[in-house]
VOPAGU-2260 file (C-alpha; in pm, 1 decimal, decimal comma):
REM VOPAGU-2260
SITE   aa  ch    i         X         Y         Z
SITE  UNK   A    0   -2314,3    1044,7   -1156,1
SITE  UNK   A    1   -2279,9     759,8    -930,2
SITE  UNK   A    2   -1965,2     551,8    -892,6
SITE  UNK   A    3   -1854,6     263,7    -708,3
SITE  UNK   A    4   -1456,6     189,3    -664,8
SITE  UNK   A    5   -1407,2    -192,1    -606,9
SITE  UNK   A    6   -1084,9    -232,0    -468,5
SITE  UNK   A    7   -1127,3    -469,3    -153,5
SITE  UNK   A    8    -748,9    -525,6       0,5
SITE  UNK   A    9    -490,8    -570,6     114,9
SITE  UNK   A   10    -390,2    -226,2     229,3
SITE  UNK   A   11     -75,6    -120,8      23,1
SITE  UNK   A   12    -352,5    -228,1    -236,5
SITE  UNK   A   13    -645,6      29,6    -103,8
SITE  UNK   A   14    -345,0     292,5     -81,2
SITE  UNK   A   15    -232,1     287,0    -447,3
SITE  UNK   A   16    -560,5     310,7    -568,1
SITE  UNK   A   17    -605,1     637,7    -300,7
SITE  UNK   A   18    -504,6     892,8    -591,7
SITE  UNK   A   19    -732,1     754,7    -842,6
SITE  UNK   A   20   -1007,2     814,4    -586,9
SITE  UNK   A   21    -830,5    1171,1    -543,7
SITE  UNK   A   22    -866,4    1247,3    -890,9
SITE  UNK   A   23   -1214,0    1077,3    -956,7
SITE  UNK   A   24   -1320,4    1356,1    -728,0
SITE  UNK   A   25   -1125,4    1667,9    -855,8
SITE  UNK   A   26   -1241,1    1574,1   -1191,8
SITE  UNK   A   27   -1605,2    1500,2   -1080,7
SITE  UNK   A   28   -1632,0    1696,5    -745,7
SITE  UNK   A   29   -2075,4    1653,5    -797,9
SITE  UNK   A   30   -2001,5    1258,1    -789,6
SITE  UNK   A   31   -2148,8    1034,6    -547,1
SITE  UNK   A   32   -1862,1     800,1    -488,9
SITE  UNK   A   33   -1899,2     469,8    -330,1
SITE  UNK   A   34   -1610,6     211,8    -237,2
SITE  UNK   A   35   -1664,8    -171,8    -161,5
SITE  UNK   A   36   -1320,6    -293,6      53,0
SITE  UNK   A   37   -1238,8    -608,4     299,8
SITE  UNK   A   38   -1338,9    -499,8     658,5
SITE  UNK   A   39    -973,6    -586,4     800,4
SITE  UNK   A   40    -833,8    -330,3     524,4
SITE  UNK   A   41   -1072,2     -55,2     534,3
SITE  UNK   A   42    -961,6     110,9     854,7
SITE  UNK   A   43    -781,4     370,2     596,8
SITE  UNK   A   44   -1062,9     487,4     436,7
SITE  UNK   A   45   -1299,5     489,2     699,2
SITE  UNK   A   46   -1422,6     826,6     771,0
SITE  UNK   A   47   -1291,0     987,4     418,4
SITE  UNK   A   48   -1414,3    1315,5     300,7
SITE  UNK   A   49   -1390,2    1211,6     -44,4
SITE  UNK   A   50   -1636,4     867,0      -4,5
SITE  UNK   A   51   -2008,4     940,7      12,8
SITE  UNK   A   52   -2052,2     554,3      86,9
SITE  UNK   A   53   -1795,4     311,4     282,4
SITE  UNK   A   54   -1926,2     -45,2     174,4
SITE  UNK   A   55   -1751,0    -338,2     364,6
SITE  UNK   A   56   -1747,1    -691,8     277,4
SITE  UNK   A   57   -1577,4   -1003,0     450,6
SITE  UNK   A   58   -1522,6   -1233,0     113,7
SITE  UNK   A   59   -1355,4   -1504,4     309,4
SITE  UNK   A   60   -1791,4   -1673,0     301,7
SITE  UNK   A   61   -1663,2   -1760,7     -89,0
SITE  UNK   A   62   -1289,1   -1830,6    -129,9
SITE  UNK   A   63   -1137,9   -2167,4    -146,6
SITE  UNK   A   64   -1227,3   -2250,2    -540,7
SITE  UNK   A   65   -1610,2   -2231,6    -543,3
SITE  UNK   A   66   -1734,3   -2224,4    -905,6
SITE  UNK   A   67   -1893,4   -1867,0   -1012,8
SITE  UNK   A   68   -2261,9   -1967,3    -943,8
SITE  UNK   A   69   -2216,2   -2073,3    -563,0
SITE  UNK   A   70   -1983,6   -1714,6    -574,0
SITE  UNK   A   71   -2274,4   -1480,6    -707,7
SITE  UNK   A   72   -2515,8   -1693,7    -419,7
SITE  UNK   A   73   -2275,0   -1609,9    -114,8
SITE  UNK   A   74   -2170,8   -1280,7    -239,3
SITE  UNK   A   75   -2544,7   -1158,4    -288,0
SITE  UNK   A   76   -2624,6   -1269,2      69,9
SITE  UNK   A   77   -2340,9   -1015,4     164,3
SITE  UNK   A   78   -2395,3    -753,9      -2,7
SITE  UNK   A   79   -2755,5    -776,8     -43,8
SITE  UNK   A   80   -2785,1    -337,4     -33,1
SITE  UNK   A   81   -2561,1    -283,8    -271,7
SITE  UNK   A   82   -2812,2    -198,4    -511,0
SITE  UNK   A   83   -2978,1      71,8    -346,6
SITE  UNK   A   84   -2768,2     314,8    -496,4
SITE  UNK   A   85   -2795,0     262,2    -816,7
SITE  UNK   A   86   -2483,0     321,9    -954,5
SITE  UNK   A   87   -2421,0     425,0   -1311,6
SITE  UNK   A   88   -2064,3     251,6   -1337,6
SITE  UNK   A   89   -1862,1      32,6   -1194,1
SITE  UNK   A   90   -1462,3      25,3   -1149,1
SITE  UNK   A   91   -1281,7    -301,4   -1041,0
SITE  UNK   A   92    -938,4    -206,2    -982,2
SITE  UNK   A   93    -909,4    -539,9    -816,0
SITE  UNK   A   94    -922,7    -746,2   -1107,5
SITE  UNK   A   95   -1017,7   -1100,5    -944,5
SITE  UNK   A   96   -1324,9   -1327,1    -957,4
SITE  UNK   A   97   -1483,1   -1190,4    -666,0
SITE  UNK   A   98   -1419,8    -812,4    -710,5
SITE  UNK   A   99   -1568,9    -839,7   -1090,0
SITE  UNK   A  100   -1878,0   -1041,6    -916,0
SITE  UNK   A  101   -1912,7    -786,9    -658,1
SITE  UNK   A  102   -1915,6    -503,0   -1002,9
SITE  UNK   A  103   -2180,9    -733,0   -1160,3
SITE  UNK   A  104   -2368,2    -764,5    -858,6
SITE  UNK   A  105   -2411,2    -390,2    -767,0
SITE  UNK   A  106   -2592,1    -329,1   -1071,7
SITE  UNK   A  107   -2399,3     -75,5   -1180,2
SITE  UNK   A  108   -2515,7     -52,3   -1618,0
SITE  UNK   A  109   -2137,6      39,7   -1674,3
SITE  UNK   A  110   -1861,8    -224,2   -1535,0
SITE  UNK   A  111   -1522,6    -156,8   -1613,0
SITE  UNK   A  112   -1187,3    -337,5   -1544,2
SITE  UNK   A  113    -849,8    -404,2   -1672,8
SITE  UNK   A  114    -770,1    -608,9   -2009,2
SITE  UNK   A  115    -792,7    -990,2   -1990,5
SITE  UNK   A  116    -434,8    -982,8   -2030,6
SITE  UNK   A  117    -396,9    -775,9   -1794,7
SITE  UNK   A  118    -635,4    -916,8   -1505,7
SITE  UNK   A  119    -500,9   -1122,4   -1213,0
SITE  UNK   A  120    -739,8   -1373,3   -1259,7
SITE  UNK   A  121    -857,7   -1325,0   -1612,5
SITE  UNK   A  122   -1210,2   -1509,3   -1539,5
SITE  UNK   A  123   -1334,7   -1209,5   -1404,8
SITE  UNK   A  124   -1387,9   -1086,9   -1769,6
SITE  UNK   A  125   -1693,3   -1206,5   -1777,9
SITE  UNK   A  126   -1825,2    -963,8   -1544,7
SITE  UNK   A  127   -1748,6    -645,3   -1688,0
SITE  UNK   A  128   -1901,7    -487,5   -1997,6
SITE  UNK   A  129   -1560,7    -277,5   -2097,2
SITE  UNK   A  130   -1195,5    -356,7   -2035,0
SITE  UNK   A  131    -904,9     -68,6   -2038,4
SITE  UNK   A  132    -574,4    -212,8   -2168,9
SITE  UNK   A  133    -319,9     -33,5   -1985,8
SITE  UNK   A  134     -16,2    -204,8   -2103,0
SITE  UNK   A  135     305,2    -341,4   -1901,2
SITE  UNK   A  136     577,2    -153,0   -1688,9
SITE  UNK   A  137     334,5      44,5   -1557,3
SITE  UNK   A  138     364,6     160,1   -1162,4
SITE  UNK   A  139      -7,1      -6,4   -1020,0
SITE  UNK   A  140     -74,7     388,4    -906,9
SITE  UNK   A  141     -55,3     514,3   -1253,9
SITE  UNK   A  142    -243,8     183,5   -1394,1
SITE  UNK   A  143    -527,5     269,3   -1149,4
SITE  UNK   A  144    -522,2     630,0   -1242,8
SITE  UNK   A  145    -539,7     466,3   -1678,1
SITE  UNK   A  146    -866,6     261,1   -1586,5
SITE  UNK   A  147    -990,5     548,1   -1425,7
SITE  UNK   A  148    -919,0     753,0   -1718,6
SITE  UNK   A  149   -1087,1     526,3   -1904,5
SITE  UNK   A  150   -1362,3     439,1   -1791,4
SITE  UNK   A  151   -1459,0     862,0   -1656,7
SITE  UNK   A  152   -1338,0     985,6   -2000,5
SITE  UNK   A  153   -1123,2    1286,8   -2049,0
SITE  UNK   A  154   -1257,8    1524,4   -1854,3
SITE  UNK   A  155   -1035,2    1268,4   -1581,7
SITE  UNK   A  156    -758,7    1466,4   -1430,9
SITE  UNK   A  157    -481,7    1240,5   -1356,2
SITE  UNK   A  158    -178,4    1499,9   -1353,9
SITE  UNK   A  159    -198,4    1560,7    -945,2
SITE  UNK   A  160    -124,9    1218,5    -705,0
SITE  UNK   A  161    -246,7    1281,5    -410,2
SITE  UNK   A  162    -296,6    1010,5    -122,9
SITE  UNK   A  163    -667,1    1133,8      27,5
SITE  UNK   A  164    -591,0     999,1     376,8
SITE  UNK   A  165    -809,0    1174,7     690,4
SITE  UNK   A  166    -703,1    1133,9    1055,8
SITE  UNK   A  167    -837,3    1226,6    1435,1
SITE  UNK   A  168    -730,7    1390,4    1691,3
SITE  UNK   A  169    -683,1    1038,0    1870,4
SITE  UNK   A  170    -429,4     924,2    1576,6
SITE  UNK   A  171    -193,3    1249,6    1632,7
SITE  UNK   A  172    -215,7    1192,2    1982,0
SITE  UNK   A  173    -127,5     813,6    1969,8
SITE  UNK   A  174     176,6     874,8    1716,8
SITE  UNK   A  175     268,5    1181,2    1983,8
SITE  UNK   A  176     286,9     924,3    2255,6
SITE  UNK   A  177     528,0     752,0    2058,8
SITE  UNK   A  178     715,7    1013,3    1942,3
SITE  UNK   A  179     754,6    1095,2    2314,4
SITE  UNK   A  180     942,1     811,2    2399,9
SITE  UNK   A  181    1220,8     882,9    2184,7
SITE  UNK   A  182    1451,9    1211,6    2132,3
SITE  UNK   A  183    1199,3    1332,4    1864,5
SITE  UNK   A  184    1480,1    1319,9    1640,2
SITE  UNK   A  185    1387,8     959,6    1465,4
SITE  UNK   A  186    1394,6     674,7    1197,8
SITE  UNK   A  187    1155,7     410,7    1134,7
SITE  UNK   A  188    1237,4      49,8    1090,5
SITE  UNK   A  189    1000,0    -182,9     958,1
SITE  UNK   A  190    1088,3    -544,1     958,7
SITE  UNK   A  191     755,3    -700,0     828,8
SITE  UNK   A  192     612,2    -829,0     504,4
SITE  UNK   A  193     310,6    -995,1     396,6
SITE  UNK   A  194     524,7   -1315,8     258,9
SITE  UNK   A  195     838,2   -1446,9     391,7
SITE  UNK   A  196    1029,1   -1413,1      84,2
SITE  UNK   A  197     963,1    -993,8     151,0
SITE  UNK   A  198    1122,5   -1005,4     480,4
SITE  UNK   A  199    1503,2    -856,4     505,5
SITE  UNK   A  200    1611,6   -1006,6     857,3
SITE  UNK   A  201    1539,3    -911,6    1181,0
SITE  UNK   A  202    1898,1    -914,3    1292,7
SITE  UNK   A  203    2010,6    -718,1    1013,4
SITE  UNK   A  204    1777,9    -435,2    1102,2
SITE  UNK   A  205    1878,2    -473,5    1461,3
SITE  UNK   A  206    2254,1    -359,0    1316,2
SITE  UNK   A  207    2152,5     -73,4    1105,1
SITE  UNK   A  208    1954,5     107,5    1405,7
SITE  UNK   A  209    2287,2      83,2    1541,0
SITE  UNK   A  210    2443,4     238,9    1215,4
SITE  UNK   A  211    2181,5     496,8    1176,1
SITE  UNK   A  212    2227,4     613,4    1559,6
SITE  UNK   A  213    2632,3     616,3    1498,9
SITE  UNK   A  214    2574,9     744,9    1182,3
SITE  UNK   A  215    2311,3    1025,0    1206,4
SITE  UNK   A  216    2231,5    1011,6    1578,2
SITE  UNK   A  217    1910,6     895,1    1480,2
SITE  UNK   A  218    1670,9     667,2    1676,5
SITE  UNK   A  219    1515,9     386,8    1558,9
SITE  UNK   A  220    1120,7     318,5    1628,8
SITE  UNK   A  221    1029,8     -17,1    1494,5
SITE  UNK   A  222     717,7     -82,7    1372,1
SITE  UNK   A  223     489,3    -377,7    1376,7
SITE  UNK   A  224     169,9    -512,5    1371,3
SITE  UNK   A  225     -14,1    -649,1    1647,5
SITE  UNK   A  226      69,4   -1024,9    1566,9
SITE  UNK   A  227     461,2    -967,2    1486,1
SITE  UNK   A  228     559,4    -896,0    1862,3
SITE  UNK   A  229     876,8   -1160,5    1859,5
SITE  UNK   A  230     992,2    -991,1    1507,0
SITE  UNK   A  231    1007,2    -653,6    1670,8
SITE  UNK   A  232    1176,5    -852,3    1937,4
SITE  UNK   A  233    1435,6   -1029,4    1746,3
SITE  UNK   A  234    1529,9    -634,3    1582,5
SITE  UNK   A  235    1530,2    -490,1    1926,9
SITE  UNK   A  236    1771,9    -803,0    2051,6
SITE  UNK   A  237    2024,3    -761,6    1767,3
SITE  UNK   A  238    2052,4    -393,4    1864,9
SITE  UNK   A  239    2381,8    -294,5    2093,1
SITE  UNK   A  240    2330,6      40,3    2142,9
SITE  UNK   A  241    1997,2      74,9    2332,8
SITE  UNK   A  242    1818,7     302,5    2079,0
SITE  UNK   A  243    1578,4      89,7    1894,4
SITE  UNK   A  244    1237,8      84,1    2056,2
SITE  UNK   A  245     922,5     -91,5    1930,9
SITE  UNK   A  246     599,9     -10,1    1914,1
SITE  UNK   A  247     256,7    -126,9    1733,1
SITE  UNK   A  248      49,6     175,6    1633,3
SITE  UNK   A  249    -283,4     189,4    1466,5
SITE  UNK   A  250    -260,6     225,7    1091,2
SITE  UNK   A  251    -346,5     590,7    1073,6
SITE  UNK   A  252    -151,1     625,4    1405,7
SITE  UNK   A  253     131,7     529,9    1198,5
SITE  UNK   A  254      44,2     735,1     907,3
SITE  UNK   A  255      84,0    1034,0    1154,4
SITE  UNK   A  256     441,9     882,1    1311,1
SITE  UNK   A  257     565,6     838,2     937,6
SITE  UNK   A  258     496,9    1213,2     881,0
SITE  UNK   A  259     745,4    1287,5    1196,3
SITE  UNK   A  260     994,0    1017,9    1062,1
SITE  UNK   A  261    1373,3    1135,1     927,1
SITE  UNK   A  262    1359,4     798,5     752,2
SITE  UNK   A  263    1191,8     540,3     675,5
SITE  UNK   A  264    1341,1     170,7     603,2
SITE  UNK   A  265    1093,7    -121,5     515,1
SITE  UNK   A  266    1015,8    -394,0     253,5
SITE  UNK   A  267     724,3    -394,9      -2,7
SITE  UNK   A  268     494,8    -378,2     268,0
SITE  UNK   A  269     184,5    -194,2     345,9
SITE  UNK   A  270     308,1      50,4     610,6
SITE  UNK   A  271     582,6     119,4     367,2
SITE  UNK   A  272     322,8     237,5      88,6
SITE  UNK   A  273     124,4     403,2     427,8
SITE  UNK   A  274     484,0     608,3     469,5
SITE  UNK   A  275     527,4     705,3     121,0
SITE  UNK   A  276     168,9     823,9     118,3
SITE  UNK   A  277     261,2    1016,0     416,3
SITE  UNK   A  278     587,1    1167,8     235,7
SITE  UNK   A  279     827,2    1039,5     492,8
SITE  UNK   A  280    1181,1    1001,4     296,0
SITE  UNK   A  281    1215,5     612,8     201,7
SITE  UNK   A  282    1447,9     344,8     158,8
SITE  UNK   A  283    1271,3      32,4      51,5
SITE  UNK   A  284    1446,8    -329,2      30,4
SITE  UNK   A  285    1280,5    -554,3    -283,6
SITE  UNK   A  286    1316,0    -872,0    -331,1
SITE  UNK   A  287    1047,8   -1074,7    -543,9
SITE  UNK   A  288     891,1    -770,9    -607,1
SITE  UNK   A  289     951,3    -460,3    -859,4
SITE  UNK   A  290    1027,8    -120,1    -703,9
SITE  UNK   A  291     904,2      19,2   -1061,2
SITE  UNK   A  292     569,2    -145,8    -984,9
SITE  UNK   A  293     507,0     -99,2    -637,0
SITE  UNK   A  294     773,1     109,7    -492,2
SITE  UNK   A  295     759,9     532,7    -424,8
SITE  UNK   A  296     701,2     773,5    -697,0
SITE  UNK   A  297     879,9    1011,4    -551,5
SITE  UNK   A  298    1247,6    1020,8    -761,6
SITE  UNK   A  299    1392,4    1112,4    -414,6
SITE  UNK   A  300    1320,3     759,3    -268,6
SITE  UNK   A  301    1552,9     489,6    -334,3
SITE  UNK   A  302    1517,1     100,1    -312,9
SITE  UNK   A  303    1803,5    -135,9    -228,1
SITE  UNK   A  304    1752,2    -453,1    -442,0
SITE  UNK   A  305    1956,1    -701,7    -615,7
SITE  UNK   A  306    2005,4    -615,5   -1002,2
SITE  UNK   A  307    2262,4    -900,3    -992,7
SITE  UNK   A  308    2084,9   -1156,2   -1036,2
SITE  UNK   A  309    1864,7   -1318,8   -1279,4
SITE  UNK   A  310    1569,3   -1483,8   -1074,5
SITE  UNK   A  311    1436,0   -1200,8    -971,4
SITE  UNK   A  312    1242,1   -1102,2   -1328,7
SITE  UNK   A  313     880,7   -1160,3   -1275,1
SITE  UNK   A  314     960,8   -1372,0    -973,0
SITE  UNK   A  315     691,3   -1281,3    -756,2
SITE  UNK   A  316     755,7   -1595,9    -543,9
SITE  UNK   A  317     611,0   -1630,4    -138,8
SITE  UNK   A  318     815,5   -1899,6    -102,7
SITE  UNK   A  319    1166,6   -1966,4    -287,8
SITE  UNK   A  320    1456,7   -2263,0    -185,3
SITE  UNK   A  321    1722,0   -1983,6    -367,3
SITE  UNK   A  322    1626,6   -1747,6    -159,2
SITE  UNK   A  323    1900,1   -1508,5    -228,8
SITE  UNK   A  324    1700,2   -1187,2    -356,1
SITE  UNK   A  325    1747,4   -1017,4      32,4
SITE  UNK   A  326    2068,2   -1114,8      94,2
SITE  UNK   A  327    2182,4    -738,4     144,3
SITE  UNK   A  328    2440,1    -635,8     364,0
SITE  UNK   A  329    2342,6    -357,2     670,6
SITE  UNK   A  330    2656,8    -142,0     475,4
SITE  UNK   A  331    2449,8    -131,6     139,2
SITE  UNK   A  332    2137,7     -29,9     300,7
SITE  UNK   A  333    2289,5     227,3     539,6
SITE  UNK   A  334    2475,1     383,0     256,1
SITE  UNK   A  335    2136,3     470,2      77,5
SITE  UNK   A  336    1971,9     614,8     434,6
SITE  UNK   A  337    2301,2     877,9     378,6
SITE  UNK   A  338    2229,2     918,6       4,4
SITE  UNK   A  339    1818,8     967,4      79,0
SITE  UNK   A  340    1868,9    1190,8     389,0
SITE  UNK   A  341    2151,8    1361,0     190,5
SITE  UNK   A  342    1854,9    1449,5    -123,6
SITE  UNK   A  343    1633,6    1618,8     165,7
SITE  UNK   A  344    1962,4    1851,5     302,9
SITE  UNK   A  345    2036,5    1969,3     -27,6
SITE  UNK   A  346    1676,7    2053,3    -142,2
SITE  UNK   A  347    1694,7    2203,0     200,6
SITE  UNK   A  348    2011,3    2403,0     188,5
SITE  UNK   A  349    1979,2    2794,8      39,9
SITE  UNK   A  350    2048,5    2845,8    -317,7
């Protein structure tokens, strides 16, 4: 059997659907499996012992409202091998226009994706020949895992969630190197977010390194990507105590650094889904977002969000003038690095 995973970006995205993949090939371990991501989000699953073929695609050629036809024209020209594998099904976990193009256009006699209800841009019905309704209040890991499921049939084993994730030598060493700089003994801050409503601020994480090293004599590392230099800055300027460092690590140089990590503190970001695939313990700060959806599976993990007010139900917003939903105190979000750390010391201590 030959199957090709759509799921193109961004990369919290590629990591939820990680376990599907997992299971796809516990349940099917014959399967040639194929994956079609975004170039700037496959660095995570390049070189994965689970994909027999890594297909990248740079979709930004047909964005920007182009009608279907001129879509299927520019998307052909890209990925114009597709075919040669001739896949036997198809599963769009992406659920938008081009992702259920890309599913028609491999060729692929079986294309499945989510319910028209259910699809971010519903259009891309029209590309698939069977829908899985998976129903709401669902995390997005276990709704991947019910498509899958769906589409594979029952001999799917969706009972294990594992997060399939291969490094190198290199990666160890460059999360090492970092490690190194500190007391080994460390947390990791992560100030960034895709939108600015995501974003808990920078001066406020500058104060809880100082918290978490009076607290716990912890460390802080904080991590960013290579365009968010001055937000690492700002953190590392609002810090008093001199033990807040910053650094800007490869993605699977950071999966390694989570693994290290006595904490981890970050918003609904995708090196906070990289940590929980990693297993680091996790404190994650929602706003416009649902911890329920997106947030850790792991019952351990705890998210500091505000269930006090009432904009915040299927907000979803990237830009807000009541922007109120992050307005969280240093206190609150220190108090649930004690509780978190606290779950790994009893689980720890002897019976």
């Amino acid at each position: 059997m030959k199957v090709l995973i759509i799921k193109l970006g961004a990369i919290g995205d590629i990591i939820h659907t990680l376990p599907a993949l997992s299971a796809i090939r516990a349940s099917f371990p014959e399967a040639e499996i194929s994956w079609v991501a975004e170039q700037r989000s496959a660095e995570i699953i390049r070189d994965n012992k689970l994909i027999d073929n890594l297909i990248e695609v740079d979709t930004k050629a047909f964005r920007g409202g182009m009608i279907i036809e001129k879509m299927l024209i520019e998307g052909s020209k890209q990925i114009k091998n597709l075919r040669q594998y001739d896949f036997d099904i198809a599963i769009d976990f992406q659920g938008l226009l081009k992702s259920g193009m890309i599913a028609k256009l491999s060729g692929a006699r079986t294309r499945w994706g989510f319910s028209r209800a259910e699809l971010r841009e519903p259009a891309a019905r029209v590309f698939y020949t069977d829908t899985a309704a998976i129903g709401k209040g669902i995390h997005v890991i276990r709704r991947n895992l019910g498509l899958a499921a769906a589409a594979l049939g029952p001999s799917m084993r969706t009972e294990v969630l594992e997060f399939p994730i291969f490094t190198s030598r290199e990666n160890k060493h460059e999360a090492a190197s970092i490690v190194g700089l500190t007391s080994c003994n460390f947390a990791i801050l992560n100030p960034a977010g895709g939108w600015v409503t995501k974003l808990w601020h920078a001066e406020k994480y500058g104060r809880l390194a100082d918290m978490i090293w009076e607290s716990f004599g912890l460390e802080s590392i904080v991590v960013t990507g290579p365009n968010e230099a001055d937000l690492a800055s700002r953190v590392i300027g609002a810090s008093r105590s001199g033990k807040a460092i910053s650094a800007q690590p490869s993605l699977k140089g950071f999966y390694e650094l989570a693994k290290r990590a006595r904490i981890y503190v970050g918003g609904d970001t995708g090196p906070t889904h990289l940590a929980i695939a990693a297993g680091a313990p996790i404190v994650g700060i929602f706003g416009p977002t649902e911890w329920w959806r997106n947030g850790s599976l792991n019952p351990d993990d705890i998210c500091v969000e505000r269930l006090d007010i009432g904009c915040r139900v299927d907000c979803h917003r990237r830009n807000c003038s009541n922007w109120i939903c992050m307005d969280i105190s240093p206190e609150a979000v220190l108090e649930a690095v004690r509780e978190r750390m606290g779950r790994d010391s009893a689980v720890a201590e002897p019976a």
